[in-house]
Each structure stands twice: as C-alpha cells, then as structure tokens.
FITIVO-419683 format. One record per atom (N, C-alpha, C, O): residue number from 1; residue in three letters; atom name; x, y, z. Coordinates in nm, 3 decimals. Example, Ala and Ser with C-alpha at 12.3 -4.5 7.8 and 13.67 -1.06 7.14 Angstrom:
! residues 2
+-----+-----+----+---------+---------+---------+
|   k |   r |  a |    east |   north |      up |
+-----+-----+----+---------+---------+---------+
|   1 | ALA |  N |   1.319 |  -0.569 |   0.780 |
|   1 | ALA | CA |   1.230 |  -0.450 |   0.780 |
|   1 | ALA |  C |   1.320 |  -0.330 |   0.780 |
|   1 | ALA |  O |   1.424 |  -0.332 |   0.846 |
|   2 | SER |  N |   1.285 |  -0.225 |   0.708 |
|   2 | SER | CA |   1.367 |  -0.106 |   0.714 |
|   2 | SER |  C |   1.290 |   0.003 |   0.787 |
|   2 | SER |  O |   1.341 |   0.114 |   0.804 |
+-----+-----+----+---------+---------+---------+
This chain:
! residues 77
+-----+-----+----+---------+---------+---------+
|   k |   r |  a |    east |   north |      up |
+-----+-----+----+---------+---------+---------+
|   1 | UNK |  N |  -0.872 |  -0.181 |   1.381 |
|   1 | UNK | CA |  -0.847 |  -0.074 |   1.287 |
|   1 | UNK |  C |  -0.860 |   0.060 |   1.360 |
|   1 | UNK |  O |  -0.952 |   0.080 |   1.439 |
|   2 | UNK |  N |  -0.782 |   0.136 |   1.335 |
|   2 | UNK | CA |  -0.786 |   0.305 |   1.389 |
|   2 | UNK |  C |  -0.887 |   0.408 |   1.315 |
|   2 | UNK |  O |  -0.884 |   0.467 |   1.207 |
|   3 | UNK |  N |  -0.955 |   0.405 |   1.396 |
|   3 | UNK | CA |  -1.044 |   0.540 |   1.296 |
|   3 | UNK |  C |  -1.015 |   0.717 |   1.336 |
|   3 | UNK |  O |  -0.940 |   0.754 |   1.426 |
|   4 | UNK |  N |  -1.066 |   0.775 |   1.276 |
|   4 | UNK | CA |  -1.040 |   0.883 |   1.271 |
|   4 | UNK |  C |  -1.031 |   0.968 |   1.380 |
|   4 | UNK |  O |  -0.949 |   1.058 |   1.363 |
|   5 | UNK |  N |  -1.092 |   0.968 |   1.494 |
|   5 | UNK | CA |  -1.070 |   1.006 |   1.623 |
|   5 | UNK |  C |  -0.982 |   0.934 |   1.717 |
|   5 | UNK |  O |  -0.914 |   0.998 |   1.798 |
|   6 | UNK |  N |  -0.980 |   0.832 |   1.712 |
|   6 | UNK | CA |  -0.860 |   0.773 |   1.815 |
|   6 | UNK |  C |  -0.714 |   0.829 |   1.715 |
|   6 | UNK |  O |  -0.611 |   0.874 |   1.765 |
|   7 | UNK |  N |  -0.729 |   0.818 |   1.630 |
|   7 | UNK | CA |  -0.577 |   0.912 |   1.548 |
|   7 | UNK |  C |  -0.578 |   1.013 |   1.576 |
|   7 | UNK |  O |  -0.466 |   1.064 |   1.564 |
|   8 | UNK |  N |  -0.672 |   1.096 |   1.619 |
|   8 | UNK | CA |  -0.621 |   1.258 |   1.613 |
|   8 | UNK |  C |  -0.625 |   1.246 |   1.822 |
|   8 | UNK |  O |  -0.537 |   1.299 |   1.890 |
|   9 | UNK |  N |  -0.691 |   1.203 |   1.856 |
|   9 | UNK | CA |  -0.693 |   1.212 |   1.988 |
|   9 | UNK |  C |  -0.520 |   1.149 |   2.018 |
|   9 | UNK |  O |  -0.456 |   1.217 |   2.099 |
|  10 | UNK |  N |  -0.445 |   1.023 |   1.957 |
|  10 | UNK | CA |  -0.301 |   0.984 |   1.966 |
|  10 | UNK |  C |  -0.234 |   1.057 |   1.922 |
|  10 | UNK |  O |  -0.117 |   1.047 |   1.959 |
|  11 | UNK |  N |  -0.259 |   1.151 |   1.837 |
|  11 | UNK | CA |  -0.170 |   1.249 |   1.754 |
|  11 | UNK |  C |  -0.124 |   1.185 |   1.605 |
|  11 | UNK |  O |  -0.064 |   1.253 |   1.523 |
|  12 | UNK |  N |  -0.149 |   1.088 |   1.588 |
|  12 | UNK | CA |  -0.118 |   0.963 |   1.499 |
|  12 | UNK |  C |  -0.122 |   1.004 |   1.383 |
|  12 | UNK |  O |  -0.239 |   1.024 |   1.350 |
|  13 | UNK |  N |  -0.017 |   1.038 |   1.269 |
|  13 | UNK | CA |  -0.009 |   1.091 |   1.130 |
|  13 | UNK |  C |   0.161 |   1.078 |   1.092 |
|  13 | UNK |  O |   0.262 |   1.108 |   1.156 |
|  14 | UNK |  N |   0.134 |   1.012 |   0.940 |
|  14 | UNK | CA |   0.320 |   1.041 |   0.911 |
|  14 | UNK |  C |   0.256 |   0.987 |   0.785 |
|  14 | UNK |  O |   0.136 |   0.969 |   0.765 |
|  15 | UNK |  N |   0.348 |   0.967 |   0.713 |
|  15 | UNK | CA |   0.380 |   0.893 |   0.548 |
|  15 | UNK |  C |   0.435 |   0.714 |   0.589 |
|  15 | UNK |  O |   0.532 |   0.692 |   0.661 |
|  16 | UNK |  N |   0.352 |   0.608 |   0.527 |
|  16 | UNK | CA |   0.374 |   0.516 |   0.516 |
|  16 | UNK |  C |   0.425 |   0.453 |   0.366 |
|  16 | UNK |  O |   0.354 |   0.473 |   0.267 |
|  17 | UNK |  N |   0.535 |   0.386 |   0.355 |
|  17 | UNK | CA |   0.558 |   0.372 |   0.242 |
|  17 | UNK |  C |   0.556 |   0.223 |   0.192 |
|  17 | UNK |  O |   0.600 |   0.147 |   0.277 |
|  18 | UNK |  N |   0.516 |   0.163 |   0.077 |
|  18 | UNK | CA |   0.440 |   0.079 |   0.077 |
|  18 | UNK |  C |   0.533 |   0.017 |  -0.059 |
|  18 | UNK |  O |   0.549 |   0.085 |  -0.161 |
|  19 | UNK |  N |   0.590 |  -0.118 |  -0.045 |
|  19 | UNK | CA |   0.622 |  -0.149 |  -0.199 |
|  19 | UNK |  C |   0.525 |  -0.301 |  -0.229 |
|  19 | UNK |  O |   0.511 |  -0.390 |  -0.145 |
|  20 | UNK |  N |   0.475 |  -0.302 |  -0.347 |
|  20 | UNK | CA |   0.411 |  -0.437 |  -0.367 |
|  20 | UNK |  C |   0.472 |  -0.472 |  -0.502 |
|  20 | UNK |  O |   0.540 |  -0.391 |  -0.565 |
|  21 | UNK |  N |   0.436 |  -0.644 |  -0.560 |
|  21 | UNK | CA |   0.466 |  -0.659 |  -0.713 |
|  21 | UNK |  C |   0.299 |  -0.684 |  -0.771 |
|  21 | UNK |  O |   0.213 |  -0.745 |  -0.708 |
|  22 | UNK |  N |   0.282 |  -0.618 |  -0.908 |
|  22 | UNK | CA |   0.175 |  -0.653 |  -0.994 |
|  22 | UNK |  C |   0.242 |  -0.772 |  -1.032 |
|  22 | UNK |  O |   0.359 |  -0.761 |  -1.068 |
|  23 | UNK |  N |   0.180 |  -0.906 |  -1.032 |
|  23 | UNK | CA |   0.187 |  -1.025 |  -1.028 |
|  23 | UNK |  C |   0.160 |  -1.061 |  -1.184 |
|  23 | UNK |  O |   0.059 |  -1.010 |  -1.231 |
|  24 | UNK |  N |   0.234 |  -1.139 |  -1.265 |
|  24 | UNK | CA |   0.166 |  -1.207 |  -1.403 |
|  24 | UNK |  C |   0.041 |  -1.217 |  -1.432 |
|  24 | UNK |  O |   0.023 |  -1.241 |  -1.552 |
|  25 | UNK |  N |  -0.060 |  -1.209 |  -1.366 |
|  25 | UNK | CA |  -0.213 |  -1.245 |  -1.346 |
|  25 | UNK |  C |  -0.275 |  -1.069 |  -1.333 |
|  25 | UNK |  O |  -0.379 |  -1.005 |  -1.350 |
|  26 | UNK |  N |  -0.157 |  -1.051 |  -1.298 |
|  26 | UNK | CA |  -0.288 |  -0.887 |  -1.274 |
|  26 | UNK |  C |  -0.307 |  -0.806 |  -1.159 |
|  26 | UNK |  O |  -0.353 |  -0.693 |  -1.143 |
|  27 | UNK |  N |  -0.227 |  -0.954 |  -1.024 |
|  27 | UNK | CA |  -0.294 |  -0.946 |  -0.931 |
|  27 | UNK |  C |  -0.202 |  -0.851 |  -0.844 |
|  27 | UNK |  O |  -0.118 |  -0.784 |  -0.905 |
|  28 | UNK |  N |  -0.215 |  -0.836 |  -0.670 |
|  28 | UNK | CA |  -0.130 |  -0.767 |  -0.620 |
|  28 | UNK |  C |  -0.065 |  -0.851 |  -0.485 |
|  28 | UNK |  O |  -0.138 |  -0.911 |  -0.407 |
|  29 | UNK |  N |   0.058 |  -0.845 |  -0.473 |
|  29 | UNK | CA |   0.133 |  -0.970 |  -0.374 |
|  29 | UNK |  C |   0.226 |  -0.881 |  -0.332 |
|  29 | UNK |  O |   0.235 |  -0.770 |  -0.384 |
|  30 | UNK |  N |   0.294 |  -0.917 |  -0.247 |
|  30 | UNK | CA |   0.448 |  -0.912 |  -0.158 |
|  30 | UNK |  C |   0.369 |  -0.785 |  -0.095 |
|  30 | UNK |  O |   0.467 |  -0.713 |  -0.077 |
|  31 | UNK |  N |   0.304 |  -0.740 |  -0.067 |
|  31 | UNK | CA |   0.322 |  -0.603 |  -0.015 |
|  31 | UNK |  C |   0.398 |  -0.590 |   0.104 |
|  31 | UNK |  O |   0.372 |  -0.683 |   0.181 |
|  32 | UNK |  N |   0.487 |  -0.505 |   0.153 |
|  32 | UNK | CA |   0.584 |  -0.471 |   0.219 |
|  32 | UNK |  C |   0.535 |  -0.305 |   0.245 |
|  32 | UNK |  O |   0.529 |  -0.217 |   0.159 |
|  33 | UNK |  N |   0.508 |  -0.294 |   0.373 |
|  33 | UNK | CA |   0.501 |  -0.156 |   0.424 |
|  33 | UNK |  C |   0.614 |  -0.134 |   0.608 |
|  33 | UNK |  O |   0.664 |  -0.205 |   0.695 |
|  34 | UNK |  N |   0.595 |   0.034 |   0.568 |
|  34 | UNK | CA |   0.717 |   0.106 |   0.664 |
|  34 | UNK |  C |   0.647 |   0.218 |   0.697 |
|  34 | UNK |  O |   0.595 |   0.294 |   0.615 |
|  35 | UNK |  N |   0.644 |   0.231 |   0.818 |
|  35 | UNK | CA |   0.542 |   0.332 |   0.862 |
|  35 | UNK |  C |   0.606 |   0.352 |   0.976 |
|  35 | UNK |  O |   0.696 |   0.280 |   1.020 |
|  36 | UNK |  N |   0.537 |   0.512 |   1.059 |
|  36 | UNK | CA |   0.548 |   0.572 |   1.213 |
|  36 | UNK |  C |   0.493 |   0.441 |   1.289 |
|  36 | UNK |  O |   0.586 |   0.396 |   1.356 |
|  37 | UNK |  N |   0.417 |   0.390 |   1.299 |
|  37 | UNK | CA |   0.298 |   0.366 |   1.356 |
|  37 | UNK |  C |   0.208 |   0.167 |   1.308 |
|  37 | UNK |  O |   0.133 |   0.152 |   1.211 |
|  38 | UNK |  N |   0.226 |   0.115 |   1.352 |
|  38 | UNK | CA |   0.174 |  -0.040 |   1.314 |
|  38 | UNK |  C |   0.011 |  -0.004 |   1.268 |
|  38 | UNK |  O |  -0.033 |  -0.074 |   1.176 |
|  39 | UNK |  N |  -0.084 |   0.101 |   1.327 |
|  39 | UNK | CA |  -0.206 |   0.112 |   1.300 |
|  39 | UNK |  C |  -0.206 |   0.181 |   1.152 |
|  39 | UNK |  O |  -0.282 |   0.136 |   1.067 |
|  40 | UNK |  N |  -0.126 |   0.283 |   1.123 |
|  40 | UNK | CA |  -0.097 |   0.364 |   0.968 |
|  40 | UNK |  C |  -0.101 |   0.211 |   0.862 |
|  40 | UNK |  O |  -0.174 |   0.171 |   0.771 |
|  41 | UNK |  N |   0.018 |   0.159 |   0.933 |
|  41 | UNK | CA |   0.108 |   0.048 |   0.808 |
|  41 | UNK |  C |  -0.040 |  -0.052 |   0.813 |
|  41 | UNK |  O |  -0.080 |  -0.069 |   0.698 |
|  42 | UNK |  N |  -0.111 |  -0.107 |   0.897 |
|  42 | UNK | CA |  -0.240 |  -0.158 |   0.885 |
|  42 | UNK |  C |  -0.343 |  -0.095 |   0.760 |
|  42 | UNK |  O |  -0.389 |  -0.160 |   0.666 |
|  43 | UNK |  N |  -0.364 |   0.057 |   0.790 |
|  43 | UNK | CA |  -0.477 |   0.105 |   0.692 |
|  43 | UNK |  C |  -0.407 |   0.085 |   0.556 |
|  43 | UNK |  O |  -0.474 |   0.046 |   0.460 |
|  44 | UNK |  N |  -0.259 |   0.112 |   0.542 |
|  44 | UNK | CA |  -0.197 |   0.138 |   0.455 |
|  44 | UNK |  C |  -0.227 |  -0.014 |   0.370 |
|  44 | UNK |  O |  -0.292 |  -0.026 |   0.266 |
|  45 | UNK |  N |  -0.157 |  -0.129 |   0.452 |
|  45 | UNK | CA |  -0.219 |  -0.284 |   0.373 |
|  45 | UNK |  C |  -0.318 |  -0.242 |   0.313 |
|  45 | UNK |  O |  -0.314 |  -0.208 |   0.194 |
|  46 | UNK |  N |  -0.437 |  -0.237 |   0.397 |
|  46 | UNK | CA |  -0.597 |  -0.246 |   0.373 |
|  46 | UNK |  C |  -0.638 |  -0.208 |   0.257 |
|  46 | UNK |  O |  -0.710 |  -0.277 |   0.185 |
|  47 | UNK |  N |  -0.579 |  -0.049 |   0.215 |
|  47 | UNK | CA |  -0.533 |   0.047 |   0.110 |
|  47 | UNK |  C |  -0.541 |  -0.044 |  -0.017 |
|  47 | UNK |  O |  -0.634 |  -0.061 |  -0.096 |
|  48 | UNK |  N |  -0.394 |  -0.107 |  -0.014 |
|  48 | UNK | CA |  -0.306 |  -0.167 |  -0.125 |
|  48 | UNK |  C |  -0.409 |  -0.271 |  -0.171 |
|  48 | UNK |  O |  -0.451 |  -0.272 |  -0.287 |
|  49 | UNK |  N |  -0.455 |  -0.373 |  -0.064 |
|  49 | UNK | CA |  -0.479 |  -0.500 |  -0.082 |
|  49 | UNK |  C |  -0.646 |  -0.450 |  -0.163 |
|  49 | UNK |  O |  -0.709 |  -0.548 |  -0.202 |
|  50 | UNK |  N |  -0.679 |  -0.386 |  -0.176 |
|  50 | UNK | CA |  -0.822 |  -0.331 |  -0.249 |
|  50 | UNK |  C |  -0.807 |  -0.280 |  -0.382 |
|  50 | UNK |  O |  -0.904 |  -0.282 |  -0.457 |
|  51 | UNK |  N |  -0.708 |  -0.241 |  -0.415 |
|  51 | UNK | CA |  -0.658 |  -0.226 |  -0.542 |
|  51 | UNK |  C |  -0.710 |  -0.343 |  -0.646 |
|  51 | UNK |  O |  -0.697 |  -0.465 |  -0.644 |
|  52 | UNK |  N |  -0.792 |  -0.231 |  -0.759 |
|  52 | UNK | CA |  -0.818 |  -0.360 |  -0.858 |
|  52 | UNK |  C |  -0.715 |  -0.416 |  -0.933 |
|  52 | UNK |  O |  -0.607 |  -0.358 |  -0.952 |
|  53 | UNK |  N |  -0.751 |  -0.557 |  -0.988 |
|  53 | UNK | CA |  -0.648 |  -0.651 |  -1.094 |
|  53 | UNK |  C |  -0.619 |  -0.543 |  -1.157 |
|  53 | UNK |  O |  -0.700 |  -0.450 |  -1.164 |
|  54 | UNK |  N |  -0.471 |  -0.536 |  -1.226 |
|  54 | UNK | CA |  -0.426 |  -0.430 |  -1.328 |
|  54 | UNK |  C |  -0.356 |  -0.548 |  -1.433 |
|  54 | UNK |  O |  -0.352 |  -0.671 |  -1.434 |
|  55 | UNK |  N |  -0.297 |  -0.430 |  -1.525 |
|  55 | UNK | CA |  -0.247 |  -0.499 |  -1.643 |
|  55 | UNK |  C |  -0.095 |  -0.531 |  -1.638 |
|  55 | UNK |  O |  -0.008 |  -0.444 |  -1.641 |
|  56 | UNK |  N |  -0.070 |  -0.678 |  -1.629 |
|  56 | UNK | CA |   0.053 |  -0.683 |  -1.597 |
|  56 | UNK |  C |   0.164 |  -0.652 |  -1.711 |
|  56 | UNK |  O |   0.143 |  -0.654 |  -1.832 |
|  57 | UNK |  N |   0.294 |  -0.620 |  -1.642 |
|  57 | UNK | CA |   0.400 |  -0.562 |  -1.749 |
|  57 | UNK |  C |   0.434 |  -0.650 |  -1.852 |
|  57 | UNK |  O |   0.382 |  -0.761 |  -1.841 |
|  58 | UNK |  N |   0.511 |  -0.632 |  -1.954 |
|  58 | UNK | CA |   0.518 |  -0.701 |  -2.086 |
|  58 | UNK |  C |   0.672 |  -0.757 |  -2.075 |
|  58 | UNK |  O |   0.680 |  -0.799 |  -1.960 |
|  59 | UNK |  N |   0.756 |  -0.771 |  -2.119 |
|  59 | UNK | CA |   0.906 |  -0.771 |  -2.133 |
|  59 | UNK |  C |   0.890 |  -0.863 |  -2.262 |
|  59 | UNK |  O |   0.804 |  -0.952 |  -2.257 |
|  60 | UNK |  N |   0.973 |  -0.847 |  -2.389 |
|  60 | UNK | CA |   0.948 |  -0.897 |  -2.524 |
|  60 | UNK |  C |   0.829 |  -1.000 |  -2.558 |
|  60 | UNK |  O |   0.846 |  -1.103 |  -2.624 |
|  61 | UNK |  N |   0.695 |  -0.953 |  -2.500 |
|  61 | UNK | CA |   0.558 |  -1.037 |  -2.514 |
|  61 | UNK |  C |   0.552 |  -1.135 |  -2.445 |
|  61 | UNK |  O |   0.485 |  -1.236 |  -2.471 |
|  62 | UNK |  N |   0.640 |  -1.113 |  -2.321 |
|  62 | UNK | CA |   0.597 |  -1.213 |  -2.206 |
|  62 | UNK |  C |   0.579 |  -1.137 |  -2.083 |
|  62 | UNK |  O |   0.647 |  -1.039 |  -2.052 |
|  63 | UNK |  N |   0.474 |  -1.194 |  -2.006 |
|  63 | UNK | CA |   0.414 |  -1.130 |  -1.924 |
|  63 | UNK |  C |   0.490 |  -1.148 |  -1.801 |
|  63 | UNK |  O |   0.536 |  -1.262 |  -1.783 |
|  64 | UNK |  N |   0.521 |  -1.026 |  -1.678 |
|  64 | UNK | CA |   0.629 |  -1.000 |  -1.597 |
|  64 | UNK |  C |   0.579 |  -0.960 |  -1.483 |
|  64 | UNK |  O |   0.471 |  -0.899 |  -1.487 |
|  65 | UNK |  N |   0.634 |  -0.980 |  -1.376 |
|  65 | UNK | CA |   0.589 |  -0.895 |  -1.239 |
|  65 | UNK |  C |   0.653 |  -0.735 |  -1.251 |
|  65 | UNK |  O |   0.738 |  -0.711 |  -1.337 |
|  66 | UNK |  N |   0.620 |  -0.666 |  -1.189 |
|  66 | UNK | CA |   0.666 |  -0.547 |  -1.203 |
|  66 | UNK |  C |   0.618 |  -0.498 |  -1.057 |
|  66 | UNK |  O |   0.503 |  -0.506 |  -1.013 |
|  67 | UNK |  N |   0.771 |  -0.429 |  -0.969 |
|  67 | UNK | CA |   0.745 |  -0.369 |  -0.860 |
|  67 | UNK |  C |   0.692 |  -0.216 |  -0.899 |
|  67 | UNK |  O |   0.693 |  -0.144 |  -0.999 |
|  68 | UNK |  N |   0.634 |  -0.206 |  -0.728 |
|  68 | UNK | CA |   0.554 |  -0.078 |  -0.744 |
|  68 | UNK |  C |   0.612 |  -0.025 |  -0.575 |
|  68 | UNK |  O |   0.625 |  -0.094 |  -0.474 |
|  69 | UNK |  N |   0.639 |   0.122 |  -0.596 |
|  69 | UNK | CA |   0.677 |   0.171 |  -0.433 |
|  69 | UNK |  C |   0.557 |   0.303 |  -0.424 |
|  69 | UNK |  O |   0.535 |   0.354 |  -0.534 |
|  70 | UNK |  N |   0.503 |   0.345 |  -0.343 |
|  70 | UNK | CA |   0.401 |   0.393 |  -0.305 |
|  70 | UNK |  C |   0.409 |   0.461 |  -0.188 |
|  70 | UNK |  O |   0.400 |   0.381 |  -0.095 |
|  71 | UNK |  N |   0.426 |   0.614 |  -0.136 |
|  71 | UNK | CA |   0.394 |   0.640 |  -0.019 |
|  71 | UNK |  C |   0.272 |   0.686 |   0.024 |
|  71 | UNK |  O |   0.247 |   0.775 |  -0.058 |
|  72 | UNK |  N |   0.180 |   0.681 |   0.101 |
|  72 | UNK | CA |   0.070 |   0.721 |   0.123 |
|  72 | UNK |  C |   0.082 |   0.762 |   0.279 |
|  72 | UNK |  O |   0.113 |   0.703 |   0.382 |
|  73 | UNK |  N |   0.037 |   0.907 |   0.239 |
|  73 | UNK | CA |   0.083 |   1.016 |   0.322 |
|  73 | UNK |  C |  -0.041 |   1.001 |   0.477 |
|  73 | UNK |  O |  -0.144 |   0.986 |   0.410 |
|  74 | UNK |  N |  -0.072 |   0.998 |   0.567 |
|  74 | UNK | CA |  -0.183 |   1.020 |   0.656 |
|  74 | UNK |  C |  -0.184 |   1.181 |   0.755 |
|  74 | UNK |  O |  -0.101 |   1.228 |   0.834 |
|  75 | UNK |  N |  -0.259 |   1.209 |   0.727 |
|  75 | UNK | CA |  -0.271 |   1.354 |   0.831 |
|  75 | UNK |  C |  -0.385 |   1.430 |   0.833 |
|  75 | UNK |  O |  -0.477 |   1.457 |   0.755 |
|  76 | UNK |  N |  -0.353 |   1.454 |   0.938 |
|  76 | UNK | CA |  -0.475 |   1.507 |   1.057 |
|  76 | UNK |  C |  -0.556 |   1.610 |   1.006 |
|  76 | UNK |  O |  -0.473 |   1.652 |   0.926 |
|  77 | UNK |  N |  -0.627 |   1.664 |   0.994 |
|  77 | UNK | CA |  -0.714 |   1.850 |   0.994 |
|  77 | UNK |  C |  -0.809 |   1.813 |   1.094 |
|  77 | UNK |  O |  -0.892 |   1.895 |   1.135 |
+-----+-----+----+---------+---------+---------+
C-alpha cells in the first residue's frame, strides 16, 4: 500500500474512477477501477470494498442490483 510520503515524494495524485454494483443483499461486488497509477486504483478498491451493506434498489417490489460510478479524486498538499 502507498502511504502518504512515498506519494508525494513520486509525485503520485490524479482522480480514480471507480464503478461497482449494490448487489440484492446489500452488498458491494464487480468493482471495476481506472486510475493514473496501480497504487491510487489499489487505495481506491480498499476505499470501495469498506463501504457498509446499503439498501438495495427496488424495481416493482423486487429487489435489483443497481450500478454505482464514483470518482475519487487523490491529491497532494
């Protein structure tokens, strides 16, 4: 994992963009990330995959996956 000084010492910062599905259960699957950088798109997983169970989507009272797209921005000060 990259921490905060080996990123700024690489110069290492951009927007990773992240799509997952809320799963029938609640849960979170497929995640699919696109990033500068394999260490970003790493924190970026790490990110997603910590996300609590949510409430899955409805479609006429049956319960549905529903995609989600997400960019999560990284940068330096």
């Amino acid at each position: 994992m990259l921490d905060a000084r080996t990123a700024q010492e690489m110069h290492i910062e951009g927007r990773v963009f992240t799509q997952f599905m809320i799963q029938k259960d609640g849960s979170i699957g497929n995640i699919l990330l696109r990033g500068p950088d394999k260490s970003l798109e790493a924190e970026a997983g790490r990110i997603i995959s910590k996300l609590p169970k949510m409430k899955p989507g409805k479609q006429r009272d049956q319960k549905v996956k529903v995609a989600f797209n997400i960019p999560i921005n990284f940068q330096l000060q």
